[in-house]
C-alpha positions, 0 to 999 in steps of 0.5 A: 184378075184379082191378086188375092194370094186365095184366089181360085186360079193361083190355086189351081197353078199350085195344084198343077205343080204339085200334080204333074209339075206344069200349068197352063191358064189360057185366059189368066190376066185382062186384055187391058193390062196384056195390051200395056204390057205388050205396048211397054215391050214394042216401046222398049224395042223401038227405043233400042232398050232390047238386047240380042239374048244370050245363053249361059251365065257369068263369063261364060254367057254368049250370044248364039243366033243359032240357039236362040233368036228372041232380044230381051229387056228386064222388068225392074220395080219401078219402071212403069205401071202396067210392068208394076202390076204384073210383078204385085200379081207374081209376088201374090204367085210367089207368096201363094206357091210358098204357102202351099208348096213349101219351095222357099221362093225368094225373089222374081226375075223377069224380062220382055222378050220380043222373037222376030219372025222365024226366031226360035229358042232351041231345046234347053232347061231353064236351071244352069248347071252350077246354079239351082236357084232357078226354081218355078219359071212363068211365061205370060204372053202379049200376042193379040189374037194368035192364030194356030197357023202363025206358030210360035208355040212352047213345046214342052216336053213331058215325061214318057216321051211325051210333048205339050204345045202352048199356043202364045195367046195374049192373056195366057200363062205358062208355068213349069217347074224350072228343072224337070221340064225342058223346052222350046219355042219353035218360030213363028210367022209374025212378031211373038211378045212374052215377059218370061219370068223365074222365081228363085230360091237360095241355091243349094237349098233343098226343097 
């Protein structure tokens, strides 16, 4: 995928978030460049760099297998070349967004996450509380050739009651707006790969 700040798909997720504030891109980044992220997360993970996740924040932050299953890394800057090429593409996203939709987006937060089989993530937001900086969230997936029966879908839930299903499949894109959409990840029956990221704006800042 080309990064340009114009191309046609950024639009759309921009369009997607200023209509009904969610966008899903079934086919969004090169099976090259999903496969090397997905080797970087299985790497990491075999290296012991990935952490049991946790939920909360600051001196409140615990985990809780019983809330969510999933063991995460960050993405920094720096610290390989596929994870650099994923981050140039967000800040393409994130240049994009703001342009358009006016959102002050300052900054990128991402991690791997890697969800055994049977891990699941219950029911949350993905905005804290105490703390609105958490502005627009992004899921990318790594996952060569999921299959329905094999689960691991994000289920969003929509307005009216409503409920929307992602497939994980390697090469797509899930994007919502990080306060109006609460979620899920339901458990799968095979090892399930994403980088999960949010862009961030100054907290207290309206939009």
């Amino acid at each position: 995928m080309h990064s340009s700040p114009d191309n046609p798909l950024l639009l759309r997720i921009v369009d997607d978030l200023a209509g009904p504030g969610w966008s899903q891109q079934s086919v969004f980044l090169s099976p090259t460049l999903t496969e090397e992220l997905a080797q970087e997360c299985r790497a990491r993970a075999a290296a012991g760099e990935l952490a049991p996740a946790a939920i909360g924040r600051g001196d409140r932050q615990q985990v809780e297998e019983g809330v969510r299953g999933d063991y995460t890394a960050w993405l920094e800057s720096g610290q390989c070349a596929p994870g650099d090429a994923w981050l140039a593409l967000m800040e393409s996203l994130r240049q994009t967004l703001n342009r358009e939709l006016f959102l002050g987006l300052e900054e990128l937060e991402c991690h791997f996450a890697l969800y055994p089989p049977g891990a699941y993530y219950q029911r949350h937001l993905d905005r804290f509380r105490d703390d609105d900086s958490r502005t627009v969230t992004v899921v990318l997936y790594l996952n060569e050739e999921w299959q329905p029966d094999e689960g691991g879908e994000l289920r969003l839930y929509l307005p009216g009651g409503r409920a929307h299903e992602v497939m994980p499949q390697g090469g797509s894109l899930a994007c919502f707006m990080s306060a109006d959409f609460p979620h899920e990840v339901l458990p799968a029956t095979r090892e399930r790969l994403s980088l999960t990221g949010w862009f961030r704006r100054r907290a207290g800042k309206s939009l």
